[in-house]
PDB file of N, CA, C and O in Angstrom:
ATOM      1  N   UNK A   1       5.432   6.111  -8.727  1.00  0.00           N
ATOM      2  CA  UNK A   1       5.518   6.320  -7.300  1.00  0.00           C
ATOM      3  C   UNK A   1       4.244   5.799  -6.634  1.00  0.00           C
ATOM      4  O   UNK A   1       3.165   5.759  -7.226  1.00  0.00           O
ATOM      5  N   UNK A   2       4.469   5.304  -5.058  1.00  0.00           N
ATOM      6  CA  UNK A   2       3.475   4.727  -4.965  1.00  0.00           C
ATOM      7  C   UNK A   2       3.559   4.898  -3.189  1.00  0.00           C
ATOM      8  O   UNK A   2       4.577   5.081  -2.522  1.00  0.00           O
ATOM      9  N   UNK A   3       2.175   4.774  -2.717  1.00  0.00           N
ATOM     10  CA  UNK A   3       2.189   5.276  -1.297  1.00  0.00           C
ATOM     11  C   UNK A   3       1.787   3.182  -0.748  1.00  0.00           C
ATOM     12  O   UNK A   3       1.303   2.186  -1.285  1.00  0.00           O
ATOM     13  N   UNK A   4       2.610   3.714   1.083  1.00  0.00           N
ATOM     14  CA  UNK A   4       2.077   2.440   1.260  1.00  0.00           C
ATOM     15  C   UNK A   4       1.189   2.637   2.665  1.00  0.00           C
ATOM     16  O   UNK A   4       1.923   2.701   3.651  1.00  0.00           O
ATOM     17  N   UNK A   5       0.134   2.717   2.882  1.00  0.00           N
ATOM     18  CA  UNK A   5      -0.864   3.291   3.666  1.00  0.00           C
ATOM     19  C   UNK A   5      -0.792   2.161   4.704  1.00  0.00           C
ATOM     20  O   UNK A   5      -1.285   1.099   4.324  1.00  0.00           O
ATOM     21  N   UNK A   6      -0.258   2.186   5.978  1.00  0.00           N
ATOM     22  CA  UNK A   6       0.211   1.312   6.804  1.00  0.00           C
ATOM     23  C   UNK A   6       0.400   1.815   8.529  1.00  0.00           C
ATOM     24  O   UNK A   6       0.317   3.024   8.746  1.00  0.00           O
ATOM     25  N   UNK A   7       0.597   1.071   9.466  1.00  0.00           N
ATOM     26  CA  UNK A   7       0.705   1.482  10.528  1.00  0.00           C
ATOM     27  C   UNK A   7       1.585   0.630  11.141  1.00  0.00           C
ATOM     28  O   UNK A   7       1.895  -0.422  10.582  1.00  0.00           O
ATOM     29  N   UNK A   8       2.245   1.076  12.716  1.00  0.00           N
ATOM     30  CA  UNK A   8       3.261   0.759  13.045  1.00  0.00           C
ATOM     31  C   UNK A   8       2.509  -0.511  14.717  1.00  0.00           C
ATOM     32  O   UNK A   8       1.909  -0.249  15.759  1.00  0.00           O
ATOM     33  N   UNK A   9       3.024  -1.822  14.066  1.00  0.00           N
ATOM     34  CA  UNK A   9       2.830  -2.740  15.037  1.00  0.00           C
ATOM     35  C   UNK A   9       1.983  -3.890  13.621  1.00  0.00           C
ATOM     36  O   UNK A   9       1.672  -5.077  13.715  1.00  0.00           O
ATOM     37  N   UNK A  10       1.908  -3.435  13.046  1.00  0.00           N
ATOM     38  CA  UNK A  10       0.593  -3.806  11.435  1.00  0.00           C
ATOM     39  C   UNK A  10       1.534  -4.971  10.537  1.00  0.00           C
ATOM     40  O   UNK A  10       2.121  -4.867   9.459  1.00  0.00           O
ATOM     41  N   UNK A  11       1.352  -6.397  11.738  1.00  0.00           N
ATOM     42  CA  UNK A  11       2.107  -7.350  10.569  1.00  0.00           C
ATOM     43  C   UNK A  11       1.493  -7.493   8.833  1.00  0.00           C
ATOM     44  O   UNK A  11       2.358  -7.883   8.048  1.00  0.00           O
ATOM     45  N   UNK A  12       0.737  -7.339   8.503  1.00  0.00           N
ATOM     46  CA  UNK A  12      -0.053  -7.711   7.329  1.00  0.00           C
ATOM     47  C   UNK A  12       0.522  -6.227   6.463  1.00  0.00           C
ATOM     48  O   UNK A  12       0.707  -6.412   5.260  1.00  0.00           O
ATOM     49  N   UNK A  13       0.779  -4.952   6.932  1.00  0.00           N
ATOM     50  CA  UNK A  13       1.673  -4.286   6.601  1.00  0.00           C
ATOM     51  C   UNK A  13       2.672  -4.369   6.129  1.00  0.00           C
ATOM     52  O   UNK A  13       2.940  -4.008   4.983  1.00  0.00           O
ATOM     53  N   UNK A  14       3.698  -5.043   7.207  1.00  0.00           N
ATOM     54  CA  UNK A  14       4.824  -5.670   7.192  1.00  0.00           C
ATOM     55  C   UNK A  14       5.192  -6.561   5.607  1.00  0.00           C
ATOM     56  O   UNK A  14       6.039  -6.386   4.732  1.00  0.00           O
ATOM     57  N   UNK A  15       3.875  -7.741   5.838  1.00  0.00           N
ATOM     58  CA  UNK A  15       3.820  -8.258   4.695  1.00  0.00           C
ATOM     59  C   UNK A  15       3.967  -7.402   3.486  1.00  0.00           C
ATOM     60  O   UNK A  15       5.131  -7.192   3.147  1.00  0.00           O
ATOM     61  N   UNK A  16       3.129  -6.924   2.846  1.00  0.00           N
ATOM     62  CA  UNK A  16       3.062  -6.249   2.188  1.00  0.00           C
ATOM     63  C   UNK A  16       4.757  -5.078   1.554  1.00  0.00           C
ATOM     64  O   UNK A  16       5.191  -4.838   0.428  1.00  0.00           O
ATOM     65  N   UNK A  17       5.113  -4.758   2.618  1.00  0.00           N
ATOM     66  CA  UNK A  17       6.639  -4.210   2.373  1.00  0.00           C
ATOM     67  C   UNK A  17       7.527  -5.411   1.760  1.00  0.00           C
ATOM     68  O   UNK A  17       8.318  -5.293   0.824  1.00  0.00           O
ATOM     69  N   UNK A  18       7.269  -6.463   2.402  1.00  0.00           N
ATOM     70  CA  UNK A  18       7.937  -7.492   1.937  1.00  0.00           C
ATOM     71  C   UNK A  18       8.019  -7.914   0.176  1.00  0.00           C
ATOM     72  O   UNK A  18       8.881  -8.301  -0.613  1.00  0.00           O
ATOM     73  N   UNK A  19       6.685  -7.601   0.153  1.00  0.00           N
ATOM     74  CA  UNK A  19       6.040  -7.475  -1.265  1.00  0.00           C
ATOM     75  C   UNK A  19       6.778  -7.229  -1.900  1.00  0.00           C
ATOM     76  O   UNK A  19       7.253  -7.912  -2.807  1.00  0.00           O
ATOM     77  N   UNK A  20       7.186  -5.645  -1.394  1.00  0.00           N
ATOM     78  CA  UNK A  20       7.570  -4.591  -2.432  1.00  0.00           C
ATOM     79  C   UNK A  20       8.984  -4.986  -2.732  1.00  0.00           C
ATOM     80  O   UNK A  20       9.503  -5.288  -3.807  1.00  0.00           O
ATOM     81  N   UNK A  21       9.620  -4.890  -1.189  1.00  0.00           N
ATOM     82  CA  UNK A  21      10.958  -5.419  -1.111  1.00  0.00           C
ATOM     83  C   UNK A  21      11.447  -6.510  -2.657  1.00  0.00           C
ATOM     84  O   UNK A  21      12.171  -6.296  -3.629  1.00  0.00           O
ATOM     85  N   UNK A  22      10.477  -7.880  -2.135  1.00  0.00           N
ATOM     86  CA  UNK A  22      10.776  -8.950  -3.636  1.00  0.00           C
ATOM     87  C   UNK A  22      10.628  -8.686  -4.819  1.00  0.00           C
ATOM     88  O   UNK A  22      11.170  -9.362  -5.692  1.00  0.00           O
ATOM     89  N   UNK A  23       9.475  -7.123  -5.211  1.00  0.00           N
ATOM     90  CA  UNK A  23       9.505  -6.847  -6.864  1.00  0.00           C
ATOM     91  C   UNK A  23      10.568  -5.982  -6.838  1.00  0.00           C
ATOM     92  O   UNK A  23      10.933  -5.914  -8.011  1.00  0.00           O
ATOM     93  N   UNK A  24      11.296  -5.257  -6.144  1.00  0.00           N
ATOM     94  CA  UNK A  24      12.381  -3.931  -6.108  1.00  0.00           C
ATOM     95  C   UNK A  24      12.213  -3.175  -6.686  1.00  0.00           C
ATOM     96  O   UNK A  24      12.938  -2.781  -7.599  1.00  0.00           O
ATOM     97  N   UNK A  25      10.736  -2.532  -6.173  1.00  0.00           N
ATOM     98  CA  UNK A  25      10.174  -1.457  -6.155  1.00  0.00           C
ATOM     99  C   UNK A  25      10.413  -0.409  -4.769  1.00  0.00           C
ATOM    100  O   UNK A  25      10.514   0.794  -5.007  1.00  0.00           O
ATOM    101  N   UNK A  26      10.489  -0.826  -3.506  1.00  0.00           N
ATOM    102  CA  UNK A  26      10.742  -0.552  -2.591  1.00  0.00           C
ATOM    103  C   UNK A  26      11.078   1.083  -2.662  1.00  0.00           C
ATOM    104  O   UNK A  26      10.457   1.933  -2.025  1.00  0.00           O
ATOM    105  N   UNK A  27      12.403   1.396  -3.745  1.00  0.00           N
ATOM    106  CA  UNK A  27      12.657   2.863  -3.760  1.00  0.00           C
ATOM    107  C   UNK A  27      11.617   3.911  -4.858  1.00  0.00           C
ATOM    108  O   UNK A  27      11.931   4.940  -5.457  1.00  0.00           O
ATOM    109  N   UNK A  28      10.344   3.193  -4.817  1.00  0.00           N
ATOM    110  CA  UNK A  28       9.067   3.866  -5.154  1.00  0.00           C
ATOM    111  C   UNK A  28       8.393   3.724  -4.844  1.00  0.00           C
ATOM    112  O   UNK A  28       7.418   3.732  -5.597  1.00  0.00           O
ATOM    113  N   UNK A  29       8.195   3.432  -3.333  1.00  0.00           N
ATOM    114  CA  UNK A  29       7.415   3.087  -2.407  1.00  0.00           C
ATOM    115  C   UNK A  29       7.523   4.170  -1.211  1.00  0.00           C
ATOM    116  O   UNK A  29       8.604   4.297  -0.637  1.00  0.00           O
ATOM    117  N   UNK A  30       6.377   4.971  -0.824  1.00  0.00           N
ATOM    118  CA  UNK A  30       6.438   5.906   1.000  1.00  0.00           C
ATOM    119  C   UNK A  30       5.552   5.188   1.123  1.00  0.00           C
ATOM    120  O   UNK A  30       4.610   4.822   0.419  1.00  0.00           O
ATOM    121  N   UNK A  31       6.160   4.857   2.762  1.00  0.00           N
ATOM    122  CA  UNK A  31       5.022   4.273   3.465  1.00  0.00           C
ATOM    123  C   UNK A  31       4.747   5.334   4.321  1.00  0.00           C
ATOM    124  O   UNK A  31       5.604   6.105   4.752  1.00  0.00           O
ATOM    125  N   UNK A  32       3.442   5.384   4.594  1.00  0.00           N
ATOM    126  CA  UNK A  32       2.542   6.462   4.960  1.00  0.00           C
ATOM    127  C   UNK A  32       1.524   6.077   6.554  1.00  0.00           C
ATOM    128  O   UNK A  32       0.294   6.072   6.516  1.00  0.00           O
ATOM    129  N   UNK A  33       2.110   5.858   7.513  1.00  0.00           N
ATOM    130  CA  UNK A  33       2.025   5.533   8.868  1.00  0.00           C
ATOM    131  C   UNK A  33       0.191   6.770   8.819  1.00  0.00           C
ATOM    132  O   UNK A  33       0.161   7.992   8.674  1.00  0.00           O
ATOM    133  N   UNK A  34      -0.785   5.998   8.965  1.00  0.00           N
ATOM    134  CA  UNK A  34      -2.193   6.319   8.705  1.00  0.00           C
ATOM    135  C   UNK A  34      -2.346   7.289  10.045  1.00  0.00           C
ATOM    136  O   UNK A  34      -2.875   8.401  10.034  1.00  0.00           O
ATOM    137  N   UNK A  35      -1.667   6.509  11.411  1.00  0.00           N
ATOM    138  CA  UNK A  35      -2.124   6.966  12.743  1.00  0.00           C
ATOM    139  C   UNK A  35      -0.717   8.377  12.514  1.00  0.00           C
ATOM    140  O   UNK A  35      -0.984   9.557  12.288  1.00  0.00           O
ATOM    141  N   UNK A  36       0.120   8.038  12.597  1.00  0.00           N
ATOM    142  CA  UNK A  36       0.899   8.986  13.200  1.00  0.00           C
ATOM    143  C   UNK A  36       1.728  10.292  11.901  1.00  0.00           C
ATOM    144  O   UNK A  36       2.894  10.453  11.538  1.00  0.00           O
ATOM    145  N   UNK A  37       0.287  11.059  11.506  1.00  0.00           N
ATOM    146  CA  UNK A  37       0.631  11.592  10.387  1.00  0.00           C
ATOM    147  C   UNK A  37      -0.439  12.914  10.813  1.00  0.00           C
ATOM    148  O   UNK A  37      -1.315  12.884  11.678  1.00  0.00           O
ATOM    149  N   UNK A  38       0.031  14.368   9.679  1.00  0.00           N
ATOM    150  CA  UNK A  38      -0.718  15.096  10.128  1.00  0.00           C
ATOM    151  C   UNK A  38      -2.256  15.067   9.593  1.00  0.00           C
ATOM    152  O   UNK A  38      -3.057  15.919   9.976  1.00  0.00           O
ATOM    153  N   UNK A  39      -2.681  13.852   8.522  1.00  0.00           N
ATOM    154  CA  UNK A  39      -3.417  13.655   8.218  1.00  0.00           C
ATOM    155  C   UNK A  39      -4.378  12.825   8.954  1.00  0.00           C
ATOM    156  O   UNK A  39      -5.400  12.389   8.424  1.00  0.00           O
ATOM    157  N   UNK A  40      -4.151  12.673   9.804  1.00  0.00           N
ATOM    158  CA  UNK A  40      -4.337  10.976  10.222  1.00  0.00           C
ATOM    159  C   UNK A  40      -6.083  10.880  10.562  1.00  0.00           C
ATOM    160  O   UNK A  40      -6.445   9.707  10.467  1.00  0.00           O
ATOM    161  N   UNK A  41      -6.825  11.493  10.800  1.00  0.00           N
ATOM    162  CA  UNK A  41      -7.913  11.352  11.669  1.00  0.00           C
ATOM    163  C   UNK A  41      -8.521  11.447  10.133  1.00  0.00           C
ATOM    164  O   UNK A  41      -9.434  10.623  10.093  1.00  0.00           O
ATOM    165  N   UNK A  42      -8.413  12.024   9.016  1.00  0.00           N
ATOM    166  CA  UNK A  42      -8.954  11.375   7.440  1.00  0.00           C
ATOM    167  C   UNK A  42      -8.358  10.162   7.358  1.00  0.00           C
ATOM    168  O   UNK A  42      -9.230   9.399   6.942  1.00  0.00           O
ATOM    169  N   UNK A  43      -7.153   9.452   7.561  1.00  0.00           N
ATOM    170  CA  UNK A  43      -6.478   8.622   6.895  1.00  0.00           C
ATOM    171  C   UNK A  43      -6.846   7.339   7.527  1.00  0.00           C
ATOM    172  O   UNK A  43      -6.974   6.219   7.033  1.00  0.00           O
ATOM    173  N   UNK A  44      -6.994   7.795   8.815  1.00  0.00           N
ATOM    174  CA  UNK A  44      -7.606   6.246   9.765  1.00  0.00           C
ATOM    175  C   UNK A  44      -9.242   5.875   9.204  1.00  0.00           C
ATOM    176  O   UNK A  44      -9.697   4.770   8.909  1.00  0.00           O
ATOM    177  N   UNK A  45      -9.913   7.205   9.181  1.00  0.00           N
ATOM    178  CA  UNK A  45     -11.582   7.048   8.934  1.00  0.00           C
ATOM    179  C   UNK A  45     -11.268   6.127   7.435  1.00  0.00           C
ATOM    180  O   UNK A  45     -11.549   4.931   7.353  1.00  0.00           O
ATOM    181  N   UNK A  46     -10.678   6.874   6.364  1.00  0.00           N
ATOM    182  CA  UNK A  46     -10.227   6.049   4.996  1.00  0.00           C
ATOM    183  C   UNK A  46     -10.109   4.743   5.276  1.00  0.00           C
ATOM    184  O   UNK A  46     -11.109   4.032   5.178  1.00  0.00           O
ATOM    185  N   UNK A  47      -8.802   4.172   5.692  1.00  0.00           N
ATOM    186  CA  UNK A  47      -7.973   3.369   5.306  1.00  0.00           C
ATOM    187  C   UNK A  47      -8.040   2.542   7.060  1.00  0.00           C
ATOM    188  O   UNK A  47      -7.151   1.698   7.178  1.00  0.00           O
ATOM    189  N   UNK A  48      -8.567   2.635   7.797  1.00  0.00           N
ATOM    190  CA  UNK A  48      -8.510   2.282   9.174  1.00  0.00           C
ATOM    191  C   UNK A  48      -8.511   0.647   9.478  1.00  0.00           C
ATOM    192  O   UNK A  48      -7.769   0.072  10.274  1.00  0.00           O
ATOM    193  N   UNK A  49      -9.589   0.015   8.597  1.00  0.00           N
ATOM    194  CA  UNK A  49      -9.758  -1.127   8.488  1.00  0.00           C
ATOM    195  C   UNK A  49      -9.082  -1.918   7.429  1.00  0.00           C
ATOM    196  O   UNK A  49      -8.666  -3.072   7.532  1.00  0.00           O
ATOM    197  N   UNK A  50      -9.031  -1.135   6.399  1.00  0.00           N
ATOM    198  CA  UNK A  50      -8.413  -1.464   5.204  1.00  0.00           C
ATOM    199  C   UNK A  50      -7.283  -2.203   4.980  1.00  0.00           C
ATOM    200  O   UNK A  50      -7.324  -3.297   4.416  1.00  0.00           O
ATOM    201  N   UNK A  51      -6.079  -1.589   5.458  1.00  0.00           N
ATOM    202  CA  UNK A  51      -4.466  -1.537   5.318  1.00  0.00           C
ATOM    203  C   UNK A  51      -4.062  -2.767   5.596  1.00  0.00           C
ATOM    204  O   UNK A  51      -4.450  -3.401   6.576  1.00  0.00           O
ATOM    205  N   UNK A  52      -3.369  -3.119   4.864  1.00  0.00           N
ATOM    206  CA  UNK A  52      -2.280  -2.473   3.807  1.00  0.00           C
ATOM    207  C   UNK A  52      -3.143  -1.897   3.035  1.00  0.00           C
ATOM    208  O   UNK A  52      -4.286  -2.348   3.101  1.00  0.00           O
ATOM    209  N   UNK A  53      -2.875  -0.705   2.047  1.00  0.00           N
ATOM    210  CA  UNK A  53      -3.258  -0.469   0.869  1.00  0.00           C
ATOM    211  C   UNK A  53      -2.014   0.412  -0.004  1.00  0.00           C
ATOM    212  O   UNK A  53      -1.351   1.325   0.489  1.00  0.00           O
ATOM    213  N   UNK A  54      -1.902  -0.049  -1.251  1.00  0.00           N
ATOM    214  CA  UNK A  54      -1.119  -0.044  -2.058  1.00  0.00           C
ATOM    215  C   UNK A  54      -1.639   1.280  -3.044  1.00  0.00           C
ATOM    216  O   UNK A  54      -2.564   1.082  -3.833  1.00  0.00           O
ATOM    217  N   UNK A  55      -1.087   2.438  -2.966  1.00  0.00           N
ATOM    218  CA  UNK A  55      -1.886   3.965  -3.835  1.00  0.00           C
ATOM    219  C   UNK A  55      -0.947   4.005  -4.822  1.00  0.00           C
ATOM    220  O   UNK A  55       0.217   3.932  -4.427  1.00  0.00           O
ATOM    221  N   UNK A  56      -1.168   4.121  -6.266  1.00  0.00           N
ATOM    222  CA  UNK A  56      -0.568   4.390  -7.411  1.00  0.00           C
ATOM    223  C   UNK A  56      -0.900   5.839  -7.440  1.00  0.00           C
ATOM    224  O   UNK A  56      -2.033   6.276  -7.638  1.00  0.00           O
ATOM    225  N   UNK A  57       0.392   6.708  -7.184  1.00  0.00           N
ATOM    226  CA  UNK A  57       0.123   8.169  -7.434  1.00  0.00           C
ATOM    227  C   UNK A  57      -0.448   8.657  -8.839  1.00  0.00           C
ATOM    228  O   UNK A  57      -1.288   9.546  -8.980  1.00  0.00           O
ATOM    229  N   UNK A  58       0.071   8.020  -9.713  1.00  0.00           N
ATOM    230  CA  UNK A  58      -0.310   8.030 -11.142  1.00  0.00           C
ATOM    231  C   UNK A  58      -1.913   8.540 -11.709  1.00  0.00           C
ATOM    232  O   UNK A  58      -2.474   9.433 -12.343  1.00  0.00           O
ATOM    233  N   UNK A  59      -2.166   7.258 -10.968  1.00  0.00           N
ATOM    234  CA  UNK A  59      -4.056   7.578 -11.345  1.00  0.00           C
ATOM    235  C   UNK A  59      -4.714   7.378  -9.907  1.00  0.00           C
ATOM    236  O   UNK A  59      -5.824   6.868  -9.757  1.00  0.00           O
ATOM    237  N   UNK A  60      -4.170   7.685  -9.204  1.00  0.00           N
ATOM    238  CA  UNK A  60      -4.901   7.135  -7.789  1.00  0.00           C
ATOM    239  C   UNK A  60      -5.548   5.900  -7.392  1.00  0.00           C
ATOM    240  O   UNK A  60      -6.103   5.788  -6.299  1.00  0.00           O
ATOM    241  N   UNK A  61      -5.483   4.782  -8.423  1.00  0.00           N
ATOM    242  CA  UNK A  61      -5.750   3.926  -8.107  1.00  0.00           C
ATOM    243  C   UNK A  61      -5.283   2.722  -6.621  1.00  0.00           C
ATOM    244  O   UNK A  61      -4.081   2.559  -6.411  1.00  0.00           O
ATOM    245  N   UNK A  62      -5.819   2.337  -6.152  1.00  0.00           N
ATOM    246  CA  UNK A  62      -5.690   1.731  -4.949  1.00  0.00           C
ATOM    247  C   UNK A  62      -5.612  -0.092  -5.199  1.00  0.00           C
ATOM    248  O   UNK A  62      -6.205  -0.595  -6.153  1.00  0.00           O
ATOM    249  N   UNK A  63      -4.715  -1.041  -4.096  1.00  0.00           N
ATOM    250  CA  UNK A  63      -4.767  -2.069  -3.966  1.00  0.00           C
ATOM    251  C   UNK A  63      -4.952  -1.874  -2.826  1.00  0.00           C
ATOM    252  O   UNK A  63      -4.428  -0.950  -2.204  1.00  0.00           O
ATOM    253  N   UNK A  64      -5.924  -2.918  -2.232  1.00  0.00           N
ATOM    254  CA  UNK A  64      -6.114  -2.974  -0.842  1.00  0.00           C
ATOM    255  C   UNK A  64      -5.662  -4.878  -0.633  1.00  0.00           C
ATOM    256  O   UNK A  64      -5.446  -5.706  -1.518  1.00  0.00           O
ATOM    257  N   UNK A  65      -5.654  -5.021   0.658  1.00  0.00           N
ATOM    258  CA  UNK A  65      -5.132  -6.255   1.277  1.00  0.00           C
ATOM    259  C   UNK A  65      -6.484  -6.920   1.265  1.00  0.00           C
ATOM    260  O   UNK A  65      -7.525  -6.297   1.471  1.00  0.00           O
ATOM    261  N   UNK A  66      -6.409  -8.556   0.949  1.00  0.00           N
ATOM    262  CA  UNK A  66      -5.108  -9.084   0.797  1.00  0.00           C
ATOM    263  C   UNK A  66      -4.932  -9.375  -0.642  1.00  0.00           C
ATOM    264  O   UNK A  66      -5.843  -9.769  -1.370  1.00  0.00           O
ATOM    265  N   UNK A  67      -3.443  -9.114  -1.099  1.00  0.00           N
ATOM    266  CA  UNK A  67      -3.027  -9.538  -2.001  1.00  0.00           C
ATOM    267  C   UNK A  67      -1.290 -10.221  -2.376  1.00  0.00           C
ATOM    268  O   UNK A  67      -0.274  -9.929  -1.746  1.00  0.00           O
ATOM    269  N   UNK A  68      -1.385 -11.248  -3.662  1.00  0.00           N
ATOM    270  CA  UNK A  68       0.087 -11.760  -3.357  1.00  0.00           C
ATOM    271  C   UNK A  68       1.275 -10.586  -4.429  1.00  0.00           C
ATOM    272  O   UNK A  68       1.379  -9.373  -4.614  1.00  0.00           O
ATOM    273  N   UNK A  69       2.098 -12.057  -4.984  1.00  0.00           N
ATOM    274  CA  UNK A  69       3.415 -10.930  -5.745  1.00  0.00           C
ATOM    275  C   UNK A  69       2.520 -10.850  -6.866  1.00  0.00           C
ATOM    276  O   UNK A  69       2.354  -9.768  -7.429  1.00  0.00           O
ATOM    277  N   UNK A  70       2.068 -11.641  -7.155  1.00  0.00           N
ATOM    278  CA  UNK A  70       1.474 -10.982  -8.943  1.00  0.00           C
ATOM    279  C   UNK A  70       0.572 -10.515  -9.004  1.00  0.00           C
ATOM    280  O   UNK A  70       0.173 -10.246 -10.137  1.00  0.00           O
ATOM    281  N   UNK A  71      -0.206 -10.176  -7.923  1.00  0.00           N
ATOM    282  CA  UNK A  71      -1.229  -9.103  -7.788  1.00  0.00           C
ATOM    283  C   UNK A  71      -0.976  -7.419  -8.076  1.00  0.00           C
ATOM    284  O   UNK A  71      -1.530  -6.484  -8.654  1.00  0.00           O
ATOM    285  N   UNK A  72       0.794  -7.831  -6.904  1.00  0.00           N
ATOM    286  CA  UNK A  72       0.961  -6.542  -7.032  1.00  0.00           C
ATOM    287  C   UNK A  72       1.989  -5.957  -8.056  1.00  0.00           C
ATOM    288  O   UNK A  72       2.256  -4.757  -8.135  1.00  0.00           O
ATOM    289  N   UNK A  73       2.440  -6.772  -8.698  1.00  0.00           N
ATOM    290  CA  UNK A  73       3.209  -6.788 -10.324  1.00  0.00           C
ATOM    291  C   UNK A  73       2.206  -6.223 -10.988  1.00  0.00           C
ATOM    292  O   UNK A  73       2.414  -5.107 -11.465  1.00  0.00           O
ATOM    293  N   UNK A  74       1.053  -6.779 -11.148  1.00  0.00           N
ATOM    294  CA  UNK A  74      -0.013  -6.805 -12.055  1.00  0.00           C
ATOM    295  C   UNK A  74      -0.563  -4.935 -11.882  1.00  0.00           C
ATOM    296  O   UNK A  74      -0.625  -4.103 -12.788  1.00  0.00           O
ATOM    297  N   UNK A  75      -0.854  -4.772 -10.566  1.00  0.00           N
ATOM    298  CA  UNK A  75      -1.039  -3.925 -10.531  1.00  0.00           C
ATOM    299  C   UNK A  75       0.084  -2.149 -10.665  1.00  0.00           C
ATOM    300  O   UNK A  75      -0.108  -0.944 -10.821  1.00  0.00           O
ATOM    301  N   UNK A  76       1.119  -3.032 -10.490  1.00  0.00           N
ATOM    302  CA  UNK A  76       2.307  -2.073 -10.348  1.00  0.00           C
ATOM    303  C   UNK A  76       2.245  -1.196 -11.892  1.00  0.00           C
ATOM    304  O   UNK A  76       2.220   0.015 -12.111  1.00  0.00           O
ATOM    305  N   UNK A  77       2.228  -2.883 -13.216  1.00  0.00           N
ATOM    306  CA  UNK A  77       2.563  -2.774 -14.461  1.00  0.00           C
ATOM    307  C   UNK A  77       1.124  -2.373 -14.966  1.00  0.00           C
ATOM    308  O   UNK A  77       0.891  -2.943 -16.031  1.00  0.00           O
ATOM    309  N   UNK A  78      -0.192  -1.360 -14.427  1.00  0.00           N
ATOM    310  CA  UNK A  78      -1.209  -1.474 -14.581  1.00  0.00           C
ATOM    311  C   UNK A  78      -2.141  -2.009 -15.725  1.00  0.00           C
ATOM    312  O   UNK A  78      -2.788  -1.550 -16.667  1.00  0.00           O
ATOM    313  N   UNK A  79      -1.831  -3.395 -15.065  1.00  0.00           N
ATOM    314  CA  UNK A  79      -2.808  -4.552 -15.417  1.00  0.00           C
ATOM    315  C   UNK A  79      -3.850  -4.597 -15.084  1.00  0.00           C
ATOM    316  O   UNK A  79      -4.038  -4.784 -16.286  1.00  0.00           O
ATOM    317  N   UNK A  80      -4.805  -4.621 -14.648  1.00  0.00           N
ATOM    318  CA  UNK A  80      -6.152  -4.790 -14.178  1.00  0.00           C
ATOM    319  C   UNK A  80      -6.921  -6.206 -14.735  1.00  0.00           C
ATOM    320  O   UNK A  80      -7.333  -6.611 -15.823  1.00  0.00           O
ATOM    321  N   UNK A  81      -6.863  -6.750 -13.240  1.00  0.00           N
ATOM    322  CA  UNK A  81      -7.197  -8.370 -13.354  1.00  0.00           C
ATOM    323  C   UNK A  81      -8.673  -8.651 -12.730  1.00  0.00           C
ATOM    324  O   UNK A  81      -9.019  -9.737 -12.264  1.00  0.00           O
ATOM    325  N   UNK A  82      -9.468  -7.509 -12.801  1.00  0.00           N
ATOM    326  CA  UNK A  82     -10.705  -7.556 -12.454  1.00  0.00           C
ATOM    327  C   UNK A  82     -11.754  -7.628 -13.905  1.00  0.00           C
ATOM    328  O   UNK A  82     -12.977  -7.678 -13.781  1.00  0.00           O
TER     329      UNK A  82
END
């Protein structure tokens, strides 16, 4: 499961869903609207500049933008290409 830390008007967001959409992961994907949440005034200070960012509930590990499809394969199938 995996969060998608994003906001509403946020093409590079957008992108990113698209992402998910092409690996068909999508139905293990929440996207998590940063501004309009009850979290939000942590989630904007976090992630404000950041987003997209891609959260693996698993280990909490994070992808942040920008990245392509095999970035986020790589990271999905936790690969670590650093």
């Amino acid at each position: 499961m995996f969060y998608l830390y994003s906001s509403e008007g946020c093409h590079l967001c957008e992108q990113a869903w698209q992402l998910c959409l092409a690996l068909g992961i999508s139905n293990e994907v929440t996207v998590v609207d940063i501004v309009n949440n009850d979290d939000s005034e942590q989630l904007v200070e976090r992630y404000g500049i950041r987003i997209p960012v891609i959260k693996k509930l698993a280990d909490q590990s994070e992808l942040g933008w920008p990245f392509d499809i095999e970035q986020l394969q790589e990271f999905v199938n936790g690969i670590n290409s650093n």
